[in-house]
C-alpha positions in Angstrom: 32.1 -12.6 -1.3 29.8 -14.9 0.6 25.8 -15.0 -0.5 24.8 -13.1 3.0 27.3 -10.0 2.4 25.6 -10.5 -1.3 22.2 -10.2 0.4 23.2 -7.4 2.8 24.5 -5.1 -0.2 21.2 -5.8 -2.1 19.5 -4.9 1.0 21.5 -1.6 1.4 20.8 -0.8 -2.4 16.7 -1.1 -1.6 17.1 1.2 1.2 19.0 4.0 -0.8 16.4 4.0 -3.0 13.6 4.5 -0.7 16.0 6.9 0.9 16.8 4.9 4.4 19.9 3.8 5.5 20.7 -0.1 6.4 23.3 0.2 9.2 24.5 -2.8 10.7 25.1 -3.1 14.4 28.9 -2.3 15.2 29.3 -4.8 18.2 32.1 -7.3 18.1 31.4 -9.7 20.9 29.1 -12.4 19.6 27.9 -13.2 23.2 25.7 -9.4 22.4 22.6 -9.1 22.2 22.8 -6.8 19.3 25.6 -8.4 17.4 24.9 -9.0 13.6 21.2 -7.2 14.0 20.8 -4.3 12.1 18.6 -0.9 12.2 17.0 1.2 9.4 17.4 4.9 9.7 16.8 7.8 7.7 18.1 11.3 8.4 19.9 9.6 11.7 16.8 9.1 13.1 15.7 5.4 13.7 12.8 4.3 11.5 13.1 0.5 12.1 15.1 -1.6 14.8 17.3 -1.8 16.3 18.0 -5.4 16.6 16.6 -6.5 13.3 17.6 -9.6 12.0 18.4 -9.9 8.3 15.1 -11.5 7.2 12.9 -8.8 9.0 15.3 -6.0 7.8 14.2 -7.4 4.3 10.7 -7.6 5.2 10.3 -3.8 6.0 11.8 -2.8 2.9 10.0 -4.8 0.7 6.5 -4.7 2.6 6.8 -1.5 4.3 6.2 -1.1 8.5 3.4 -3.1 9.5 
């Protein structure tokens, strides 16, 4: 397991508790503008993103929106 699918699980683990969902972007084609970004959701319904990057997905958990 590589230290950025480390990262992303703790992330996922920080959402769950604040009840949100981490859901990363399902695109395949690296050439997107989405691919690799992720969005925070919580009942289906976006709360953050799309397109966030790892370190700002990380920022709204711990920090909350700004």
């Amino acid at each position: 397991m590589t230290a950025e699918q480390v990262r992303e699980n703790r992330l996922r683990r920080m959402a769950e508790r604040q009840g949100l969902q981490l859901v990363k972007s399902r695109r395949r084609d690296p050439r997107a503008l989405d691919f690799g970004t992720f969005t925070i959701t919580r009942g289906g319904a976006t709360v953050a993103g799309p397109g966030l990057s790892v370190d700002q997905a990380e920022d709204y958990l711990t920090n909350g929106p700004h």
